[in-house]
C-alpha positions in Angstrom: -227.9 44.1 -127.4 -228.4 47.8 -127.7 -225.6 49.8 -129.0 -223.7 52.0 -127.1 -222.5 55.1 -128.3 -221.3 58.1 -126.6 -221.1 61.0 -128.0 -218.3 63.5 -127.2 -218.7 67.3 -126.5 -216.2 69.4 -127.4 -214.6 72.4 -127.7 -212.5 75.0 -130.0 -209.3 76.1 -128.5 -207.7 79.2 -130.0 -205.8 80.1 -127.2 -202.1 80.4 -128.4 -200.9 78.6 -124.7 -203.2 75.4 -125.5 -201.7 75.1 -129.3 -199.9 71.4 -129.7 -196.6 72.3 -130.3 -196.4 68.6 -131.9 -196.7 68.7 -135.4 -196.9 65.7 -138.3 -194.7 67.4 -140.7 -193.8 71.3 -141.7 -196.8 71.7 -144.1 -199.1 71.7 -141.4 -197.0 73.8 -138.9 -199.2 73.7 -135.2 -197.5 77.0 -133.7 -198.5 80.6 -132.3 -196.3 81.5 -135.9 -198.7 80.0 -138.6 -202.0 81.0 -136.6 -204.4 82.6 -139.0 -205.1 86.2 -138.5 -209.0 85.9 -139.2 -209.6 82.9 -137.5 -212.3 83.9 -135.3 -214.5 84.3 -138.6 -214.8 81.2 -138.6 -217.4 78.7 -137.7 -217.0 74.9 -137.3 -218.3 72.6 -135.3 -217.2 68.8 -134.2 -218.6 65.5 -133.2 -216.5 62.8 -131.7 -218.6 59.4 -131.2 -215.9 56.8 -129.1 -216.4 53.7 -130.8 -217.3 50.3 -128.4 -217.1 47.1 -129.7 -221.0 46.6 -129.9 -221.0 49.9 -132.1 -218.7 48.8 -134.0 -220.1 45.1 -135.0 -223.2 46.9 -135.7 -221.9 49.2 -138.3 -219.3 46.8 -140.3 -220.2 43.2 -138.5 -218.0 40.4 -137.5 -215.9 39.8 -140.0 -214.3 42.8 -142.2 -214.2 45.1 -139.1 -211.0 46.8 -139.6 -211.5 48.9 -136.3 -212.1 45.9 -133.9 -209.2 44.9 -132.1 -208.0 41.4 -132.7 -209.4 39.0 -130.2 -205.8 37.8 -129.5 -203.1 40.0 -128.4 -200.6 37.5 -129.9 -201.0 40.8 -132.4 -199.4 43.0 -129.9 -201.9 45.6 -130.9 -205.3 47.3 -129.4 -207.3 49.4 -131.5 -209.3 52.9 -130.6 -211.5 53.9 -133.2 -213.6 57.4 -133.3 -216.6 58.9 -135.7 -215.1 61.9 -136.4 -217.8 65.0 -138.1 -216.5 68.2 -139.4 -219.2 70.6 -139.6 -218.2 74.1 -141.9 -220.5 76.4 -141.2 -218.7 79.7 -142.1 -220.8 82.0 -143.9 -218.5 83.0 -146.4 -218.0 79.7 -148.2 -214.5 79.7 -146.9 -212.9 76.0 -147.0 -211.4 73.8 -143.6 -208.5 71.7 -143.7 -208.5 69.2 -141.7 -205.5 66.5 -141.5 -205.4 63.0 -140.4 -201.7 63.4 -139.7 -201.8 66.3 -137.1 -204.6 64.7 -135.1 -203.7 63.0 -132.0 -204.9 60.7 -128.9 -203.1 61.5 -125.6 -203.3 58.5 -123.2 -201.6 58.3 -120.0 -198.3 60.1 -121.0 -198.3 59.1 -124.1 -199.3 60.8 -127.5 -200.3 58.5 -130.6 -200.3 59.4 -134.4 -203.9 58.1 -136.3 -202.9 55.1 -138.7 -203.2 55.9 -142.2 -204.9 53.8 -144.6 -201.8 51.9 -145.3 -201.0 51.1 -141.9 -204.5 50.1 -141.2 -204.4 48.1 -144.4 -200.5 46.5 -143.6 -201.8 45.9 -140.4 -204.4 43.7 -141.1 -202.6 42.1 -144.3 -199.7 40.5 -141.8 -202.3 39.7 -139.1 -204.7 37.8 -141.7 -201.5 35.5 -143.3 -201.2 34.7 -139.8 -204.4 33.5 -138.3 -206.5 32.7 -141.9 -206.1 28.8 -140.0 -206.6 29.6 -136.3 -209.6 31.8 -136.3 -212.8 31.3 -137.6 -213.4 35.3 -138.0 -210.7 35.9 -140.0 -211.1 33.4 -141.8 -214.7 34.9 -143.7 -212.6 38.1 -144.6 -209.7 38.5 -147.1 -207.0 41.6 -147.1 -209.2 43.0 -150.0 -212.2 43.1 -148.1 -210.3 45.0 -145.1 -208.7 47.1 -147.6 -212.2 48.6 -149.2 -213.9 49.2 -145.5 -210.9 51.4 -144.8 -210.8 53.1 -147.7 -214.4 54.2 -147.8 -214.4 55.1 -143.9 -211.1 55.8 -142.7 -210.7 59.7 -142.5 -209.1 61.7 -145.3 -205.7 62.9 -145.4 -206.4 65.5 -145.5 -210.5 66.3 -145.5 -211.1 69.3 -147.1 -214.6 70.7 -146.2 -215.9 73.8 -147.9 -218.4 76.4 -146.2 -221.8 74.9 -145.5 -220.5 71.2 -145.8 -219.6 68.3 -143.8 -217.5 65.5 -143.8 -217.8 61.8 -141.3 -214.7 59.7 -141.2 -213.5 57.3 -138.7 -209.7 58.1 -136.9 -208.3 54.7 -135.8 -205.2 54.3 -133.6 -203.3 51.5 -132.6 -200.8 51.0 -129.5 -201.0 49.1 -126.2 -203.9 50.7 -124.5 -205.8 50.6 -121.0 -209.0 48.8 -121.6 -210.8 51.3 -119.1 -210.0 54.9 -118.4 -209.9 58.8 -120.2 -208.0 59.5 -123.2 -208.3 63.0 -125.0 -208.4 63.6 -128.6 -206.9 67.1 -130.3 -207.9 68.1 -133.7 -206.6 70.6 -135.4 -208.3 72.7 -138.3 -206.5 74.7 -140.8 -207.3 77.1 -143.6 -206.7 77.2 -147.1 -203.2 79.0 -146.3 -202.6 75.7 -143.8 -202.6 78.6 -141.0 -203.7 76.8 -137.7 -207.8 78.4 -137.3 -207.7 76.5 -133.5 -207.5 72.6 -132.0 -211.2 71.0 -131.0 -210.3 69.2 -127.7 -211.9 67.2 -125.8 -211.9 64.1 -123.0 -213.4 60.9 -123.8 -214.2 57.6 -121.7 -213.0 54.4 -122.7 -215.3 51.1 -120.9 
């Protein structure tokens, strides 16, 4: 079966009005306050690839896939993973911040926090003692497995990207989502200060 993947355009918002005035904690502070004052200097770029299911048994498989949703929803849980790419191309050298914890998914009227790596991991710990016995997928993984996938893949908190670099991760949320429809991602960049340099934004398709 061929693998669909769909990449997302986006864009860079540095309008003060379109700022999330959300934040994940004070140290990165999203408001018009901590905007940086040279921020137009810079240059990054961003690629968001919405991860389906056929995507994502081609790149991990079957069985330690910590971004496929569990077949049952006994787990009361749907996963949404994206390929997240950071491209810095300032000209300067000067380093991006970019945080896991101030990224966000906005579905219906509802905004969702990424899952660290230790939620991913605790996740799929609890789900595994439960269903080793009742489901032959889980059954050819372990919690150690699940646990190295998602640390070398899962997007760093934070990912710190210096001029002419770039950095791939994967952002995986979790919640009770609508298996068809648009969600929209926000992801904010920082500087070395952790002033706010603008929010890449963009629509996505889920089917």
């Amino acid at each position: 079966m061929r693998t669909k993947q769909f990449m997302v355009a986006v864009m860079f918002v540095l309008a003060a009005g379109l700022l999330f005035t959300q934040c994940s904690s004070d140290r990165y502070s999203i408001s018009t306050r901590n905007m940086a004052p040279d921020r137009d200097e810079y240059d990054v770029e961003a690629a968001l690839v919405y991860m389906t299911d056929e995507a994502l048994l081609e790149r991990f498989g079957p069985h330690d896939n910590p971004y496929l949703s569990p077949r049952t929803m006994a787990s009361g849980s749907d996963i949404i993973a994206l390929e997240v790419t950071i491209q810095n191309n300032t000209s300067d050298s000067r380093t991006i911040i970019v945080p896991l914890e101030s990224i966000r998914l906005v579905a219906g009227n509802s905004a969702f926090v990424p899952q660290s790596s230790y939620q991913l991991y605790n996740f799929w710990d609890n789900f595994l003692k439960k269903r080793r016995d009742k489901d032959r997928r889980y059954f050819q993984t372990s919690s150690g497995k699940m646990r190295y996938v998602i640390n070398e893949t899962l997007f760093a908190n934070p990912a710190i990207v210096k001029g002419g670099e770039s950095y791939s991760g994967y952002v995986a949320f979790q919640g009770r989502f609508s298996k068809f429809g648009f969600g929209e991602i926000h992801i904010p960049v920082f500087d070395e200060k952790e002033r706010v340099i603008g929010i890449f934004t963009q629509e996505f398709e889920r089917y």
